[in-house]
N, C-alpha and C positions, 0 to 999 in steps of 0.2 A: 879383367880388373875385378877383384873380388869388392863386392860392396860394406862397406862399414855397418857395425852392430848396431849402430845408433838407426841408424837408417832404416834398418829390419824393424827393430824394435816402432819406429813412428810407422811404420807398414801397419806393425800390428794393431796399435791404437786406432791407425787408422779406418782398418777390418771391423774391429768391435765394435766402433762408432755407426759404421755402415749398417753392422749388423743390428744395432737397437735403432734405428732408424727403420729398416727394411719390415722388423718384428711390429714398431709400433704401428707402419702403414698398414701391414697387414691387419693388427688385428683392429683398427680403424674401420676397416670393409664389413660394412652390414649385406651380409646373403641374402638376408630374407628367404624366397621361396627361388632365387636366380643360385639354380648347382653350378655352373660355369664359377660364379664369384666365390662359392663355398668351394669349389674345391682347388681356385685361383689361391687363395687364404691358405687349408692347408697345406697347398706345396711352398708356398712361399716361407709358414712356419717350419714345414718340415726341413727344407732347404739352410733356414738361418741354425736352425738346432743342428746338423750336420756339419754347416761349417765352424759352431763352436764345439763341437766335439773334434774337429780335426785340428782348431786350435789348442786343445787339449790335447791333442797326438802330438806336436808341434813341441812341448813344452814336457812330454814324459820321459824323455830322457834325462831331466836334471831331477825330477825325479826319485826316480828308478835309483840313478846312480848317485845320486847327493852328494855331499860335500868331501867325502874321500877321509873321514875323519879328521882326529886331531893329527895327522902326520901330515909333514912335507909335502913325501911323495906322493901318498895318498888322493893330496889336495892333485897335484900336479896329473896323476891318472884321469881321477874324476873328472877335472878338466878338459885333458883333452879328447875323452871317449863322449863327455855330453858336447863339446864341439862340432866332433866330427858326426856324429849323430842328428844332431840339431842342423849342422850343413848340408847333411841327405832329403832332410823335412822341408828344408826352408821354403826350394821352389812349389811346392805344395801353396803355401800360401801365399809366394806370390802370383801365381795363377788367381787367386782368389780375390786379390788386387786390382787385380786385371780388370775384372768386370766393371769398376768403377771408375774407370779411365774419364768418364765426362763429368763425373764429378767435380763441383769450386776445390773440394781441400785435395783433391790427387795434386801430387805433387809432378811437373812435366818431366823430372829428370828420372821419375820410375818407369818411364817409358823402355821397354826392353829397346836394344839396337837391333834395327833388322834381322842382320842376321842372327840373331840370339831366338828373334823370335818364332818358336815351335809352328808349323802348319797349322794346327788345329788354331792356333790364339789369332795369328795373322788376321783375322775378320772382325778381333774384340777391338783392335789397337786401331782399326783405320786403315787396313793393309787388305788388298786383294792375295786371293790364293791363288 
């Protein structure tokens, strides 16, 4: 069952939210002279920087390929090449969703179905390997 745009689309919001959240704990963390905590901070900023750059990968093909001009078919090309493009990406970020499974605003029905769900993720959802 393929998932509604809308749906992705609140995935997304969702992400970003997480992700300024995630940025402000971190840079919340006083190190002081504790490197464990300083360099806990940088992977965590480096981590959120990464995954809005991949949100940015996520979104380069509308881009790239823009609106297909003032023609018809133009429109109708562009369309479906940032589509199909955009549907190679998507599971990308929702892997990235994933990680927030226990958060209040995850939504329960973004829960992949078992069997959808990859080996590697099986451990993020509540699922033994």
């Amino acid at each position: 069952m393929a998932m509604m745009r809308d749906d992705f689309e609140l995935k997304v919001e969702f992400l970003v939210a997480r992700l300024r959240e995630d940025e402000k704990a971190a840079r919340a963390l006083k190190p002081g002279k504790n490197a464990d905590v300083e360099q806990l901070q940088a992977r965590v900023l480096a981590d959120v920087e990464m995954k809005r750059r991949l949100l940015g990968w996520m979104y380069e093909p509308q881009e790239r390929v823009g609106d297909g001009g003032n023609s018809f078919w133009g429109g109708v090309v562009a369309s479906a090449i940032t589509n199909q493009w955009m549907r190679s990406r998507q599971p990308v970020i929702e892997e990235l969703v994933l990680a927030y499974v226990g958060h209040p605003d995850y939504h329960a029905e973004w829960l992949p179905i078992e069997d959808e769900v990859p080996v590697r993720t099986r451990s993020r959802v509540g699922h033994e390997s």
